[in-house]
Each structure stands twice: as C-alpha cells, then as structure tokens.
C-alpha positions, 0 to 999 in steps of 0.5 A: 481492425485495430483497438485505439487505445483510449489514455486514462483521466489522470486525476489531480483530485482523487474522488474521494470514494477511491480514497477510501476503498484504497485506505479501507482495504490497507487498515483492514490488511493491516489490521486482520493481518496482525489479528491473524498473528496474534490469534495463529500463535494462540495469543501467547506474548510472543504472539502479541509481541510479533503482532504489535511489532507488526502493527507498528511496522506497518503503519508507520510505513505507510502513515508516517515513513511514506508522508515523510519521505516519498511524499514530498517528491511526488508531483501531487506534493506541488499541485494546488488543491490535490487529493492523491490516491492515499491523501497522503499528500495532504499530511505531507504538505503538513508534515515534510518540506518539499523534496526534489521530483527526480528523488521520486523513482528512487522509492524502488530503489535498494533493499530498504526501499519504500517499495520493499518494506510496504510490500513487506508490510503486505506479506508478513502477515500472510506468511506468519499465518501461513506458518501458523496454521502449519503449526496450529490449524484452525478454520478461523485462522484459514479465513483470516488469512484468505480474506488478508490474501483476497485484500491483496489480490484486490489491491495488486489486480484492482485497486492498483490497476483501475482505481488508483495507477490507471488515473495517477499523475505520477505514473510517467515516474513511479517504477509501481506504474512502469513494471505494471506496464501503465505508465503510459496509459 
C-alpha cells in the first residue's frame, strides 16, 4: 500500500496571516534576543553597545540587505500582485531594480552570504546569552533565552516547513528548500 504524495498549493499570494506569524516571530527573535544581550551583561555600555550592534545588524539584514539584494532575484519580484512569505517583495519592487533569477541560489553562496548572516542574525543572541548566563545566571535570563530558542525551533520546524517553503514559488531554486528536501513538494 503505497502513500501518494499530494504537491503543496504554491502561493503567488501569501494569506496575510502566514505574513505575519513569520514577521511576528522574527521581530520578537530579534528583539527579545538583543533585550537578552543587554540584560545577560547587566546593562553595562558594552552590554547596550553589543545589543544595538546586534539590533542593527539584524534588521538590516532582513529589512533593508534582504529587499535590496535577494529580492530583486526571486520569482515574486516579477509576479503582478504577489505577497511572498515576508512581503518583502513589496519593499523591493520599491526599493531595487529587478535583478536576474539565475542570481537567486547564489544567496547560499560564500561566507557573507545572505543565508550565513540571516542565520547569524539567529544565533548570535543565543549564543551571547548562553555565555551570559555562564558568567551571570539569572531565571530571567534563562527564560528569555528559551523563548529566543523556542522562536527558532518554531521557525526552522514550522513556520519554515508548513507556512512558508512548503507553499513558496520560489522553492525549485532556493538552497533553503533544497537542503529541507521540499523543493519538490
């Protein structure tokens, strides 16, 4: 007795409640992860300056790096009336002039890729606090860095894998897609 396995609705148009779960849970990484900086180095200036550092990096990578140049090379960069995943697609076409759509799987390549620095963006946090709370335990602390692991758990095994890559037009190209092995569902 064999399973058919049955393809994924690709989306051209994002509902906009997966927009905002996946924007939701990466501010709130984000966010709680350079709270969790600034508070695991007892809000001393290094602590403040290693967390802005960290907030700035962060956002700029996703929200102004990402628009800039991942964007213009995704298929929903051309499609009329589209809504990907981040809707950043949005801001590109604003933003950007269209690039070229062989450019696209070229985000997972090289060191300073976009795909290394956004999981960057990720880890940093986690493994500050983590360092943090080797230095300065505190529950709250602990907590914070829980929640910021839990956020990531949720994007790689949910988010990722039934919201937003399942249904991406852009998932016969991307190398997120391909080394989930849903490239072709």
């Amino acid at each position: 007795m064999s399973k058919k396995r049955v393809k994924a609705k690709v989306y051209t148009r994002y509902p906009l409640s997966s927009v905002l779960i996946y924007n939701v849970t990466t501010v709130l990484h984000f966010l709680l992860g350079g709270f969790g900086i600034i508070l695991g180095y007892n809000f001393s200036w290094i602590a403040y300056l290693f967390g802005s550092l960290y907030l700035a990096f962060s956002f700029a990578e996703m929200y102004v790096i990402m628009p800039l140049t991942v964007c213009p090379n995704c298929v929903y960069y051309r499609m009329n009336n589209s809504l990907c995943i981040s809707g950043l697609n949005v801001i590109s076409k604003k933003i950007a002039k269209e690039g070229d759509l062989k450019v696209f799987p070229k985000r997972a390549e090289g060191l300073f890729c976009h795909n290394n620095m956004y999981i960057a963006a990720l880890l940093i946090p986690i493994i500050a606090m983590l360092l943090a709370l080797i230095l300065n335990f505190s529950f709250f602390l602990l907590a914070i860095l829980l929640i910021v692991l839990g956020l990531l758990l949720f994007r790689f095994l949910v988010i990722f894998k039934k919201i937003a890559c399942i249904h991406c037009a852009a998932k016969k190209e991307c190398p997120n897609a391909r080394s989930m092995g849903i490239s072709n569902t």
